[in-house]
C-alpha positions as a Markdown table, in Angstrom:
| # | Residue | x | y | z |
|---|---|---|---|---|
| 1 | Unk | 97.9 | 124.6 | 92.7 |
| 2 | Unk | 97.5 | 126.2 | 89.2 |
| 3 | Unk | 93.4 | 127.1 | 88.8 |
| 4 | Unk | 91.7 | 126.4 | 85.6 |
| 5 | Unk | 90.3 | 129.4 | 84.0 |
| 6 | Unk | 86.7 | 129.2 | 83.6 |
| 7 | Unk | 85.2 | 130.5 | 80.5 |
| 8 | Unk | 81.8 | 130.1 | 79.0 |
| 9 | Unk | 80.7 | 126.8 | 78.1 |
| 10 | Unk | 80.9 | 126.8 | 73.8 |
| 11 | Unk | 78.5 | 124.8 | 71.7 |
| 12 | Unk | 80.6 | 121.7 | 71.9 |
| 13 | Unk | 80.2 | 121.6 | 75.8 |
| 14 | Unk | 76.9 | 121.4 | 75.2 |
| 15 | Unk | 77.1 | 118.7 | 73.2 |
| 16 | Unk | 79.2 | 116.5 | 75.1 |
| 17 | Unk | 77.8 | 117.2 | 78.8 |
| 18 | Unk | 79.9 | 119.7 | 79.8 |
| 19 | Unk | 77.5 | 122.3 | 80.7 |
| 20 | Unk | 75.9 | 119.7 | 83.5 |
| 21 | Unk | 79.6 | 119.3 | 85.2 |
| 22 | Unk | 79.6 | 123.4 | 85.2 |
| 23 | Unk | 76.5 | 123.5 | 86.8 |
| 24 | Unk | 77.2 | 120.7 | 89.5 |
| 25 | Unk | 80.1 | 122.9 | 90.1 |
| 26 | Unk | 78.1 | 125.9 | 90.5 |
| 27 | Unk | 75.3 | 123.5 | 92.9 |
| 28 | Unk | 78.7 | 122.8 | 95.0 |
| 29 | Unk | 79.5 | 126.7 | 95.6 |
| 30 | Unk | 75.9 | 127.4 | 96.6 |
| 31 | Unk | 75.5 | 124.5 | 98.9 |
| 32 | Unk | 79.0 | 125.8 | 100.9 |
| 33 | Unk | 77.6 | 129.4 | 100.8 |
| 34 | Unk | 74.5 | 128.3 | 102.3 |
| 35 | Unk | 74.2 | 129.9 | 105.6 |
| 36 | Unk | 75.1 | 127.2 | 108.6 |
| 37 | Unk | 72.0 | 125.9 | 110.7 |
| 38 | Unk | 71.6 | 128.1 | 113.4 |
| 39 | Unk | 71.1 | 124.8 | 115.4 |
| 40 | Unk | 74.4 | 124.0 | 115.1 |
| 41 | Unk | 75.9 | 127.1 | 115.9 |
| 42 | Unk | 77.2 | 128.2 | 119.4 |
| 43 | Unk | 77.5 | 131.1 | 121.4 |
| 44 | Unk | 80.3 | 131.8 | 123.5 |
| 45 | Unk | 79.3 | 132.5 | 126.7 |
| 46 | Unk | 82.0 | 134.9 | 127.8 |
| 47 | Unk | 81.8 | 137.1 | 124.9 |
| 48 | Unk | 79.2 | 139.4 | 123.2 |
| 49 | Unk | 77.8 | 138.0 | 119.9 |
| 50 | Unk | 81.3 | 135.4 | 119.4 |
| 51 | Unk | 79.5 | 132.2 | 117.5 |
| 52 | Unk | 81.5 | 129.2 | 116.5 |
| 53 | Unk | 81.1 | 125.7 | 115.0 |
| 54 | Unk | 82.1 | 122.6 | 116.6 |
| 55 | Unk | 85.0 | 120.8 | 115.2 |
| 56 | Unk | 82.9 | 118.0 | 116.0 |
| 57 | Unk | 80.4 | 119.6 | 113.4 |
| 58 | Unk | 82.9 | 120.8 | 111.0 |
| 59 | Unk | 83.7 | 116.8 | 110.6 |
| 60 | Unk | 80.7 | 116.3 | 110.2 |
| 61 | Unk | 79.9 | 118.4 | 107.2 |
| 62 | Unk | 83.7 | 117.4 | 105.5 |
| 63 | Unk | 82.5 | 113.9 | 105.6 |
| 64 | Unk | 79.1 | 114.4 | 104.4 |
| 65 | Unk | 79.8 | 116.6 | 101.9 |
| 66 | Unk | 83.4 | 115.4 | 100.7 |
| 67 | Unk | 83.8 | 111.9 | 102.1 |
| 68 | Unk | 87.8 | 111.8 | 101.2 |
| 69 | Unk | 89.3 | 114.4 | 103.3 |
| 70 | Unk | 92.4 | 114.1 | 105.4 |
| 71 | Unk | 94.6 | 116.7 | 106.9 |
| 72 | Unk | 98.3 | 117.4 | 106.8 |
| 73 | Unk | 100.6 | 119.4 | 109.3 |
| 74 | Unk | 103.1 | 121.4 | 107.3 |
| 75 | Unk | 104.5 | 123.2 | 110.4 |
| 76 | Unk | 104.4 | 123.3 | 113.9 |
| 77 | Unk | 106.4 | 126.0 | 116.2 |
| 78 | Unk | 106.8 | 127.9 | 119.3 |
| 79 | Unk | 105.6 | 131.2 | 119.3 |
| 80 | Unk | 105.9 | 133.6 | 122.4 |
| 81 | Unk | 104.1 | 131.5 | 124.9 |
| 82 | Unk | 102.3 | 129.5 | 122.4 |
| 83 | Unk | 102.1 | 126.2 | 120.1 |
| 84 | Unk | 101.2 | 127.4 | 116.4 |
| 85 | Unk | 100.1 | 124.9 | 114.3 |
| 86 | Unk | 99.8 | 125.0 | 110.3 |
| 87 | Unk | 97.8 | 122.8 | 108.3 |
| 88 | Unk | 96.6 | 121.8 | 104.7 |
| 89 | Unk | 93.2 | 120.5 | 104.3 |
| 90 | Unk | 93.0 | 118.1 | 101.6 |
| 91 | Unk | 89.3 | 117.0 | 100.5 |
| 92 | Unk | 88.2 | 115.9 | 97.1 |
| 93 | Unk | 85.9 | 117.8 | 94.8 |
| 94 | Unk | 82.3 | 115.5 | 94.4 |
| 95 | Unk | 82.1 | 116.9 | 91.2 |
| 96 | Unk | 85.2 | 116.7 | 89.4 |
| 97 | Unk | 86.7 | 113.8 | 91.6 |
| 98 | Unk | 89.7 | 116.0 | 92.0 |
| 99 | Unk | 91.9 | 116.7 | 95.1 |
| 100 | Unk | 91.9 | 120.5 | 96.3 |
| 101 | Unk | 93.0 | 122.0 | 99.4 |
| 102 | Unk | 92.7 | 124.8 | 102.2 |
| 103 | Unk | 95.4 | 126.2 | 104.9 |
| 104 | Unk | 94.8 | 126.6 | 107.9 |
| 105 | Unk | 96.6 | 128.3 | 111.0 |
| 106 | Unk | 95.7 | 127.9 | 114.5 |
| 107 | Unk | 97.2 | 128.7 | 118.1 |
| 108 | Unk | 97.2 | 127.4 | 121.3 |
| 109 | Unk | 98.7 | 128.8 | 124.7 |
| 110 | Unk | 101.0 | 126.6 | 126.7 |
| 111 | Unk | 99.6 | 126.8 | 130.1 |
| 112 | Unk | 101.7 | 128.0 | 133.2 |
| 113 | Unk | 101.6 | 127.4 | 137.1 |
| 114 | Unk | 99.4 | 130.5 | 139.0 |
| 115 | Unk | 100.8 | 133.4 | 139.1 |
| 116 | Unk | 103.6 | 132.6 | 136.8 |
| 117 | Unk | 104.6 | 134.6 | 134.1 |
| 118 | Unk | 103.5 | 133.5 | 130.3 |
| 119 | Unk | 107.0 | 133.1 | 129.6 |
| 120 | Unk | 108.5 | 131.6 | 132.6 |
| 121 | Unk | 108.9 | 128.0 | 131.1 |
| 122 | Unk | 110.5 | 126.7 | 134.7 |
| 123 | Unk | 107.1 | 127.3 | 135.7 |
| 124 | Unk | 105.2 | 125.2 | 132.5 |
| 125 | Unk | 102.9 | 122.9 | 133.8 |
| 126 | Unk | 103.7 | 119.1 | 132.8 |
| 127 | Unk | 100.6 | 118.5 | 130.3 |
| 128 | Unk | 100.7 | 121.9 | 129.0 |
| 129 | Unk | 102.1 | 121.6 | 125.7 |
| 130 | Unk | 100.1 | 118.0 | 125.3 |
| 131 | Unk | 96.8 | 120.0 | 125.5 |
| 132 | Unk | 98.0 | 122.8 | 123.5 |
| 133 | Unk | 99.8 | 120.8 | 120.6 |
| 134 | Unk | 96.3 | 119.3 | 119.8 |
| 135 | Unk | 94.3 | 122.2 | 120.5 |
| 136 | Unk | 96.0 | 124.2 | 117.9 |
| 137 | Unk | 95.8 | 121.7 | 115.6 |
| 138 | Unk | 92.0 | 121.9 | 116.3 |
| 139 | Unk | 91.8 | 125.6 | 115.6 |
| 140 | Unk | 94.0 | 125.5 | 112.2 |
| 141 | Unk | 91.4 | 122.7 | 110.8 |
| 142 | Unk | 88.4 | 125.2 | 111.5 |
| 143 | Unk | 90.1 | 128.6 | 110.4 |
| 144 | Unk | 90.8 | 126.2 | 106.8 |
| 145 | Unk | 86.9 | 124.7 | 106.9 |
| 146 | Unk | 86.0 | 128.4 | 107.3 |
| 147 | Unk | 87.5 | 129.1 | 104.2 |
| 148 | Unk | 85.0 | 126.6 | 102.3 |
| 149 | Unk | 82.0 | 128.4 | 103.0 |
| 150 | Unk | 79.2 | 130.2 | 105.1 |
| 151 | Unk | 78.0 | 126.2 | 105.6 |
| 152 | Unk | 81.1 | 126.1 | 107.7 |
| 153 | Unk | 80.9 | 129.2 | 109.8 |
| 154 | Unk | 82.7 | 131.9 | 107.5 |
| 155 | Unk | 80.2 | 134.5 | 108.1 |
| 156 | Unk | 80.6 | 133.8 | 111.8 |
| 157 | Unk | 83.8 | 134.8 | 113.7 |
| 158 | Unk | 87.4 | 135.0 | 112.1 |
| 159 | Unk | 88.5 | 132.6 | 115.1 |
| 160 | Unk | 87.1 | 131.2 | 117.9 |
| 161 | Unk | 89.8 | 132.6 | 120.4 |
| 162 | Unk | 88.8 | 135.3 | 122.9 |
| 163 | Unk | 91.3 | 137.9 | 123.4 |
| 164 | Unk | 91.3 | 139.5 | 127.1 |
| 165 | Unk | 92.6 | 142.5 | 128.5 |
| 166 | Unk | 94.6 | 141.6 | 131.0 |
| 167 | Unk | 93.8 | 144.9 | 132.9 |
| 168 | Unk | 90.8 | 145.4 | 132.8 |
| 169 | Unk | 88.4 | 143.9 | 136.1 |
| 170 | Unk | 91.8 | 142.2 | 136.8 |
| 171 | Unk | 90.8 | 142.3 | 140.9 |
| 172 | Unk | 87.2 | 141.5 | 139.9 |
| 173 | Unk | 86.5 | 137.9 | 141.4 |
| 174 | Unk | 83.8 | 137.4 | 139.3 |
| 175 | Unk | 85.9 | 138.3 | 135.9 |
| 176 | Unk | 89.1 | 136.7 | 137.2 |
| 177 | Unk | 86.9 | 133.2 | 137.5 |
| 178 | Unk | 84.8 | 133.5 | 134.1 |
| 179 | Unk | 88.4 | 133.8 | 132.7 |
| 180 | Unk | 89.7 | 130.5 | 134.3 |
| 181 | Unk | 86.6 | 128.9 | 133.0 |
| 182 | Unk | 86.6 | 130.2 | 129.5 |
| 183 | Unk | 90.5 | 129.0 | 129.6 |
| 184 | Unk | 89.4 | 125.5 | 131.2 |
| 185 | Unk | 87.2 | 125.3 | 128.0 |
| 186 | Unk | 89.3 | 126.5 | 125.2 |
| 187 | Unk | 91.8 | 123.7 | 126.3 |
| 188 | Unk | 89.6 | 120.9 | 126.6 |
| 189 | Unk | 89.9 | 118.4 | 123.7 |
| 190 | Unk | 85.9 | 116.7 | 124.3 |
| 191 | Unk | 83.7 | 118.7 | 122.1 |
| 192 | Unk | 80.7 | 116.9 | 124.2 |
| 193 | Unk | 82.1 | 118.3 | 127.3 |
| 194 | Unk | 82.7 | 121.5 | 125.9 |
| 195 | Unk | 79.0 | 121.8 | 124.8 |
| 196 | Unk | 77.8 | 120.8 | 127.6 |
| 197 | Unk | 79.3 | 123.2 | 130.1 |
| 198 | Unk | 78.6 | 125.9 | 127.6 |
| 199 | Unk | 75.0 | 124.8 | 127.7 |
| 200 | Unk | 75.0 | 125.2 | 131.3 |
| 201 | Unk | 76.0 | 128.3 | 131.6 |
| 202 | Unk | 74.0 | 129.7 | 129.1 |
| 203 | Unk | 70.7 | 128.0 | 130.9 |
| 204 | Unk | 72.1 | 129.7 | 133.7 |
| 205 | Unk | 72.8 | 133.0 | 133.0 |
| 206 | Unk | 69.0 | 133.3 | 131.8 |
| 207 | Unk | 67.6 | 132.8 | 134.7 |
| 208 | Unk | 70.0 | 134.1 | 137.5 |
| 209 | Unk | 73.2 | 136.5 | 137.7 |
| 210 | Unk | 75.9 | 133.7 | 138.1 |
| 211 | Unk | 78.1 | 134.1 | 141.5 |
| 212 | Unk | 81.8 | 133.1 | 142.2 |
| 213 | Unk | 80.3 | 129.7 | 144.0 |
| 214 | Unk | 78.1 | 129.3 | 141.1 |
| 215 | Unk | 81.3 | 129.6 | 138.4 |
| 216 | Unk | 83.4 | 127.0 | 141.0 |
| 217 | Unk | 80.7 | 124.7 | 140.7 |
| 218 | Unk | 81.2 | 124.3 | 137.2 |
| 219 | Unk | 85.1 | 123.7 | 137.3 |
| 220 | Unk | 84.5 | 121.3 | 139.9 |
| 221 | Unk | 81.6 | 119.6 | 137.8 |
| 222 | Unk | 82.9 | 119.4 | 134.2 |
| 223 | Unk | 86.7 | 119.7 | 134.9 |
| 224 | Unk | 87.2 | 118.5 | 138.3 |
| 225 | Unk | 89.1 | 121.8 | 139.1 |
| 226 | Unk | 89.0 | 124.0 | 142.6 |
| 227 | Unk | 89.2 | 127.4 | 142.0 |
| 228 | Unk | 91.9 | 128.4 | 144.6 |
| 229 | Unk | 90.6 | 132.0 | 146.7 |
């Protein structure tokens, strides 16, 4: 899209109005480079200071502020082990009435059977690339939101993604089962669920050192999942 250049309003834009459209314009900037409500942000609870929005929240705030916004997939692909979605976010300007837009990129990992490797596809479970298909979608939509703003959670985290090492506490029980629940969370496509399990273990963790039993108790609670021993 080919950008208008902005130059100082001249006496005839003050004539005719123009100088109030300029400063609308300028009103929209601050309002998306307000800082977000720190009600509305989350903390991850696997990881030091990581904070995310919602995408329930970021649809929120694109229909509050924008109304007309709608998003377009230009790509999706297989990369390594996982789906990698590319999007446009289209939403129209409340000041000038105009269409603009923001890309977005976002990745999902296609989840395997235990103990398989992350590119043994014999071994891909049968919803796998269902839940990952949307999830990446999901994470493209919020990496181009960020883009609008601080309002949106671009003075937050780059991504919402948590990158493990796989070697390190890789026989720790406890860090082996935090993982599956972290993993159990990043694929789940219920924001409410996702909160709430979140919540949980935050409420937790502030009052007690979590145990294995305490982490299987979750996955059977929110996810209906047995941690196998």
């Amino acid at each position: 899209m080919k950008m208008e250049k902005k130059n100082l309003p001249s006496l005839q834009d003050l004539y005719t109005g123009e100088l109030e459209r300029v400063q609308k314009e300028n009103d929209l900037n601050l309002l998306l480079n307000q800082p977000t409500n720190s009600a509305w942000v989350k903390t991850h609870p696997f990881a030091k200071d990581v904070k995310y929005l919602t995408i329930a929240r970021i649809e929120f705030l694109l229909t509050s502020i924008f109304i007309n916004w709608q998003v377009e997939i230009r790509n999706v692909q297989l990369i390594a082990n996982s789906v990698v979605t590319t999007i446009r976010l289209h939403y129209q300007d409340p000041v000038t009435g105009e269409m603009r837009w923001q890309d977005g990129l976002g990745a999902a990992p296609i989840q395997t059977d235990k103990d398989a490797g992350a590119a043994d596809f014999d071994k891909v479970k049968s919803d796998a690339v269902m839940k990952a298909a949307p999830a990446s979608e999901t994470f493209a939509v919020k990496d181009a939101a960020h883009k609008l703003g601080n309002l949106f959670g671009k003075d937050l985290n780059r991504r919402d993604e948590i990158v493990y090492d796989g070697l390190a506490g890789r026989f720790d029980p406890i860090t082996k089962i935090r993982k599956e629940l972290s993993k159990k969370i990043g694929e789940c496509q219920d924001p409410e669920i996702t909160d709430k399990v979140i919540e949980a273990v935050t409420k937790l963790e502030e009052t007690k050192e979590l145990t294995v039993d305490d982490y299987k108790a979750l996955l059977k609670k929110y996810f209906d999942y047995e941690m196998p021993d």
